[in-house]
C-alpha positions in Angstrom: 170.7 -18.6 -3.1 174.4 -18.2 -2.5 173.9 -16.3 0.4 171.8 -19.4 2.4 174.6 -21.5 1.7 177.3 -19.1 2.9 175.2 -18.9 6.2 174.2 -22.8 6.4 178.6 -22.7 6.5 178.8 -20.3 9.0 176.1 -22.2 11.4 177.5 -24.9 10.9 180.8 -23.8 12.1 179.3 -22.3 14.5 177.9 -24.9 16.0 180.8 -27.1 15.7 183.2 -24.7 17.6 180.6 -24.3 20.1 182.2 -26.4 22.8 185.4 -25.3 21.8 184.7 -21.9 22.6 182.6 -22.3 25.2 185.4 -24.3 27.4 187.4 -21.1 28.0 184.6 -19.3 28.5 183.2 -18.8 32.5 182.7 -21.7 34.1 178.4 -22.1 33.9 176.0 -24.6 33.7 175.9 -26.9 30.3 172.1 -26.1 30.2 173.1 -21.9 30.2 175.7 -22.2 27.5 173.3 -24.3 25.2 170.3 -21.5 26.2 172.4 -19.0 24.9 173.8 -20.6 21.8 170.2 -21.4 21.1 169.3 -17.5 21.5 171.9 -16.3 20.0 171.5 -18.5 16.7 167.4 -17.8 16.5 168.4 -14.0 16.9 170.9 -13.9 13.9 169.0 -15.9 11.8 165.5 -14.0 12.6 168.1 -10.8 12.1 169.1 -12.0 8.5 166.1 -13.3 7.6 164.3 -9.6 8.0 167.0 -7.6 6.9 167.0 -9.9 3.5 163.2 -9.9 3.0 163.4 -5.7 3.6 166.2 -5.5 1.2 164.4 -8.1 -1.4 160.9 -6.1 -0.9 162.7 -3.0 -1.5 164.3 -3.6 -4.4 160.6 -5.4 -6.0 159.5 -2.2 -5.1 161.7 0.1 -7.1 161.8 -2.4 -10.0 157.7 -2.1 -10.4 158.5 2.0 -10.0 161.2 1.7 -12.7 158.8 -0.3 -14.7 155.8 2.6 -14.6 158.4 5.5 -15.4 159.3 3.4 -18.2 155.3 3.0 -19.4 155.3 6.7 -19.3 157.7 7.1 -21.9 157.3 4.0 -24.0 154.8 2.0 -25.6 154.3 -1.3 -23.6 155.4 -3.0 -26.8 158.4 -1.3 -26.5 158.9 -2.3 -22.6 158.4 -5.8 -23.0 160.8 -5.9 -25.8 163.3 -4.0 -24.2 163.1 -6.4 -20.8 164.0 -9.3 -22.9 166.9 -7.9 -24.8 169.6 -5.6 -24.8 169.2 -4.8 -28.3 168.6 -1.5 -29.0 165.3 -0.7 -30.7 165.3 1.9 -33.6 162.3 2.8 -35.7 162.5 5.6 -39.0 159.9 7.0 -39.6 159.2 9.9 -42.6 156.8 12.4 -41.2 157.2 12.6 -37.1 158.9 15.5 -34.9 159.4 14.9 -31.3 160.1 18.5 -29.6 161.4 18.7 -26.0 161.5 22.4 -24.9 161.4 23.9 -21.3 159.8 27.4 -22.2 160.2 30.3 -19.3 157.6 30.8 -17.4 155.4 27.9 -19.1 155.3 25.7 -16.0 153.6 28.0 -13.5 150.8 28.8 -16.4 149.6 25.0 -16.4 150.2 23.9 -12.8 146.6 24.2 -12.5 145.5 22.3 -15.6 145.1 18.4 -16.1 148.0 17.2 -18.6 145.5 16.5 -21.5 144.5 20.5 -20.7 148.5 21.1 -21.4 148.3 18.8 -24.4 145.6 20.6 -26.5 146.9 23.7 -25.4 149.8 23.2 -27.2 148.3 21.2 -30.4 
């Protein structure tokens, strides 16, 4: 919200030096000069106004991404806690082995297959 009031200041001094400015500009009619002050303030503000909504969609965007890579690797459990805190979540438990191994060659043999194929393959 910062940013509206940084560019409330900046139309407002805009608008205030307006006449200042405009005095040592070309000698035109009153009803030109506040034409084109009026253009050129709907153009910057239609200008920011996209720009921050493409930026603000964007970013929503890659959150909700972010969020499903996460599901893919964690419980939603898990997620939800994690969102809330920083704390960093440990569990111990007695019997479990986690492997992560990149085996030559294994790739191109299941590139065909559905991952659940992959899974009882390898169970």
């Amino acid at each position: 919200m910062s940013w509206f009031v940084l560019y409330f200041i900046v139309l407002v001094i805009t608008i205030s030096f307006h006449s200042y400015f405009s005095a040592n500009a070309l000698d035109v009619f009153e009803t030109f000069r506040k034409t084109f002050l009026a253009i050129n303030l709907v153009a910057s503000t239609l200008l920011i106004f996209i720009f921050y909504g493409f930026f603000v969609n964007a970013s929503i965007r890659e959150r909700a991404k972010a969020n499903r890579l996460l599901l893919n690797v964690l419980s939603a459990e898990i997620e939800d806690a994690q969102k809330e805190s920083d704390k960093t979540i440990a569990e111990h438990h007695e019997s479990v082995s986690v492997l992560f191994a990149d085996v030559v060659e294994l790739i191109p043999l299941f590139v065909d297959h559905e991952p659940t194929e992959v899974v009882d393959w390898l169970n």
